[in-house]
C-alpha positions in Angstrom: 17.6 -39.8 7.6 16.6 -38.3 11.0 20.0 -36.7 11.0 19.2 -34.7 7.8 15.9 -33.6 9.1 17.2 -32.1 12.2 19.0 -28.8 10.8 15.5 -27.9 9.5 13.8 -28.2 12.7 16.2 -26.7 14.9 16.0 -23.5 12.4 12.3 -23.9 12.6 12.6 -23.6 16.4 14.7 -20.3 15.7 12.0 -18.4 14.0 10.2 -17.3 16.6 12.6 -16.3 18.4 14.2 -14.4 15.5 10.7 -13.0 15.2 10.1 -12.5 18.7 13.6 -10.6 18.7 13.1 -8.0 16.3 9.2 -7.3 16.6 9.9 -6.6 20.2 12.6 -4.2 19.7 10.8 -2.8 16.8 7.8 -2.2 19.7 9.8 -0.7 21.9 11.3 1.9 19.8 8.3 3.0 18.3 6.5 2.9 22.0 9.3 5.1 23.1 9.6 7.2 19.8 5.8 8.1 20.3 6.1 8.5 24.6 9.5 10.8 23.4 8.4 12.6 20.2 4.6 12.9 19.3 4.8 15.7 16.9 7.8 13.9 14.9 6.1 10.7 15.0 3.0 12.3 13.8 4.7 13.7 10.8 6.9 10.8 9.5 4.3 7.9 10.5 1.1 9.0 11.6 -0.5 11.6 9.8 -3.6 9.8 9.4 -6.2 12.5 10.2 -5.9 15.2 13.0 -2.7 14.6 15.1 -4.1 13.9 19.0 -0.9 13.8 21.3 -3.5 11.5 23.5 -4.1 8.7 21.0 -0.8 8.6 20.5 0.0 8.3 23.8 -2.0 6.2 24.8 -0.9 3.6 21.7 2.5 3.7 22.6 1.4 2.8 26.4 -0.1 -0.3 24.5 3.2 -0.5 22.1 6.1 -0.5 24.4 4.7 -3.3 27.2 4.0 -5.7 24.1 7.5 -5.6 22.8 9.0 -5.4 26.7 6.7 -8.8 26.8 7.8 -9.9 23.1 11.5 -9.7 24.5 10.6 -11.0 27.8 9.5 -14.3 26.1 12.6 -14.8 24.1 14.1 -15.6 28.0 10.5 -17.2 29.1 9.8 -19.6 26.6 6.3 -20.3 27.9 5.3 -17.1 27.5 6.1 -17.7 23.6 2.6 -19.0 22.3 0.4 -16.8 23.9 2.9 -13.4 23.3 3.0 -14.7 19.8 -0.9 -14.8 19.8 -1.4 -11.5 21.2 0.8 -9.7 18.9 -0.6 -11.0 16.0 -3.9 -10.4 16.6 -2.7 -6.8 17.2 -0.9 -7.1 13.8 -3.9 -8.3 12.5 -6.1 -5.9 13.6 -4.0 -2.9 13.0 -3.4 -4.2 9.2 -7.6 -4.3 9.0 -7.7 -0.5 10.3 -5.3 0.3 7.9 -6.7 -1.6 4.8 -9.8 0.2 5.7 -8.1 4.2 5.9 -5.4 4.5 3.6 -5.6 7.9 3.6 -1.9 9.2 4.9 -1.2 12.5 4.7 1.6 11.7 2.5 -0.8 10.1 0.0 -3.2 7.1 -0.1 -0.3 5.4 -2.1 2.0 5.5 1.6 -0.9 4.5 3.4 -1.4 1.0 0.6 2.1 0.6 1.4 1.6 0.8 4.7 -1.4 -1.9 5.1 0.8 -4.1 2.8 3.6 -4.0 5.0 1.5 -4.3 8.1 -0.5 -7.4 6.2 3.0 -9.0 5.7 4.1 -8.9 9.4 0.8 -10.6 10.7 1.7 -13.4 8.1 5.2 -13.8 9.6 4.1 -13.5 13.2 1.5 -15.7 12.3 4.0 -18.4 11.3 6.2 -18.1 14.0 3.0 -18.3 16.4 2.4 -21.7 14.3 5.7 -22.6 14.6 5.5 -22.2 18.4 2.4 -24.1 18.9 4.2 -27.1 16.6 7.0 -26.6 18.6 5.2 -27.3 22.2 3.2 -30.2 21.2 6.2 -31.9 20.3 7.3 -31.6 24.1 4.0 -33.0 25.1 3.8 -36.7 26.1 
């Protein structure tokens, strides 16, 4: 019987790390996409309100060292837990600014669809932060 719940956990243990693997690169290219290309990302993503190069700047130099330090905790796993915790309270918090303006320039219907997926991603970091908490108690003695 312990043999048949092993599988599970060792694919439990891989979520995070799955998680950790493509939110970080996800950060990084949309840290670099704004540093790179303010205007375009202005136009395709953020075109909530008047486009400041600044703001955006200055998110993307708050984007691209949280997914350099989602990444870096895929080699550190100590650094796992708290990483996890960070980014989804930025998830978190992001999804609340965006429930609360859906106004996108596109339409309020892309900005809905943009709180929804952002709401979604908290969830899932949020399990893989539970995951990695589960994960280092059973390590403890």
């Amino acid at each position: 019987m312990a043999n048949a719940a092993a599988p599970a956990t060792r694919t439990g243990r891989r979520y995070p790390e799955v998680v950790l693997g493509i939110f970080g690169i996800y950060s990084v290219t949309l840290g670099l996409f704004m540093l790179l290309a303010p205007g375009t990302f202005y136009d395709t993503i953020g075109a909530f309100g008047t486009r400041n190069d600044h703001y955006i700047f200055d998110n993307a130099s708050f984007e691209l060292p949280l997914g350099l330090m989602m990444l870096a905790a895929l080699k550190w796993p100590r650094w796992r837990v708290p990483t996890l915790a960070f980014a989804t309270a930025h998830w978190a918090l992001h999804s609340l600014s965006h429930l609360i303006d859906t106004n996108h320039a596109a339409g309020s219907w892309v900005g809905w669809l943009e709180a929804g997926g952002l709401v979604l991603t908290t969830v899932l970091l949020a399990i893989a932060l539970r995951t990695s908490m589960s994960d280092d108690k059973v390590g403890e003695p």
